[in-house]
C-alpha positions in Angstrom: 48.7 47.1 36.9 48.6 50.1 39.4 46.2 51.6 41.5 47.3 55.1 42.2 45.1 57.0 44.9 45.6 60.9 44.5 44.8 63.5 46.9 44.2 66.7 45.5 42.9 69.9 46.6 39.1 70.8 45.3 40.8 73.6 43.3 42.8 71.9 40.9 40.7 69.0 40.7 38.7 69.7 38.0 41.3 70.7 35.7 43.0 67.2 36.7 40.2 65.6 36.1 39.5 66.8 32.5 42.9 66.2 31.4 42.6 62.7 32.1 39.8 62.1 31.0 41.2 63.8 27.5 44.3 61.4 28.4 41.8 58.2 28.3 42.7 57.4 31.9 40.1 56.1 34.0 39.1 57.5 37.2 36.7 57.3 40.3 36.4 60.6 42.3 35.6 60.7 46.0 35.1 63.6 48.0 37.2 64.1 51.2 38.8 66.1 54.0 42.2 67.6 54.8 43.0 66.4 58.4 45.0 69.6 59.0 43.6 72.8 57.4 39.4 70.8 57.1 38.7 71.7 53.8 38.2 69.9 50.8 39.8 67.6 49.1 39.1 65.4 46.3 40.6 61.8 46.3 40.8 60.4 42.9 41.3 56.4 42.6 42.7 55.9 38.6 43.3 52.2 37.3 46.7 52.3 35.0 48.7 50.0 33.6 52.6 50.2 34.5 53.7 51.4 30.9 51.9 54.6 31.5 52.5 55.4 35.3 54.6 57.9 34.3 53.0 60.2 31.9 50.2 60.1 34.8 52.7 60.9 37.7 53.9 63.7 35.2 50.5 65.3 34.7 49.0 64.7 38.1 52.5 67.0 38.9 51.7 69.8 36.0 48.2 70.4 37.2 48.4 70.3 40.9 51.1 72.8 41.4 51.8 73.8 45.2 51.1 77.4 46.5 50.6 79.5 49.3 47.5 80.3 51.3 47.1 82.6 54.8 44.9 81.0 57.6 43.3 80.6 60.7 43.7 77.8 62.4 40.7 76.0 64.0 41.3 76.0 68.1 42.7 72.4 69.1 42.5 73.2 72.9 40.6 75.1 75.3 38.3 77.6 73.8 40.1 80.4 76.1 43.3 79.8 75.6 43.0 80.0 71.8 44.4 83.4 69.8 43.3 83.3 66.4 46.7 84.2 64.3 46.7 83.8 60.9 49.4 82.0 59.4 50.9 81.0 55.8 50.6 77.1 54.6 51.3 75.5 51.9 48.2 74.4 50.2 47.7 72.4 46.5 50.2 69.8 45.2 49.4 65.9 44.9 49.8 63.3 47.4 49.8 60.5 46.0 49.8 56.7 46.7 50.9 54.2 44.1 49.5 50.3 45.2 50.1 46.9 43.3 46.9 45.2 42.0 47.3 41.6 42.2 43.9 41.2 40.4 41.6 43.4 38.4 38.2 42.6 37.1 35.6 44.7 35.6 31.7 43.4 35.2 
């Protein structure tokens, strides 16, 4: 068994989510924060057994598709110093961390 922890943005979470859940995969969702840009993120912690790691993999990839986003970066020094330019990041996508569960036990 596998735990796979995927970070996804807010956006394509709930589509993620409902296909899934239609895919009988279970899930726990936790709310969280991008380090870089400080917006939200949804972190989704899904239980699966090896055999179907990849049809997961493969629709964690078809629903959180990368994409382009303009903007302004919060200051990381001195107040003065800072000039507000926007600028184009790549936002959406997965990433995603696949971990070995020696035991699992559900009560």
């Amino acid at each position: 068994m596998k735990l796979v922890m995927a970070v996804v943005q807010d956006n394509d979470a709930g589509r993620l989510i409902e296909k899934l859940s239609q895919k009988k995969f279970g899930l726990t969702k936790l709310a969280s924060t991008g380090g870089f840009l400080k917006s939200g993120n949804t972190t989704l912690m899904i239980g699966v057994e090896e055999e179907r790691l990849e049809e997961l993999l493969a629709i964690i990839e078809k629903m959180c598709k990368p994409r382009k986003k303009i903007v302004t970066p919060l200051p990381a020094g001195p107040a003065d110093a800072y000039v507000p330019y926007p600028v184009e990041v790549l936002v959406g996508g997965a990433t995603v961390f696949i971990l070995d569960v020696e035991r699992f036990v559900k009560v």
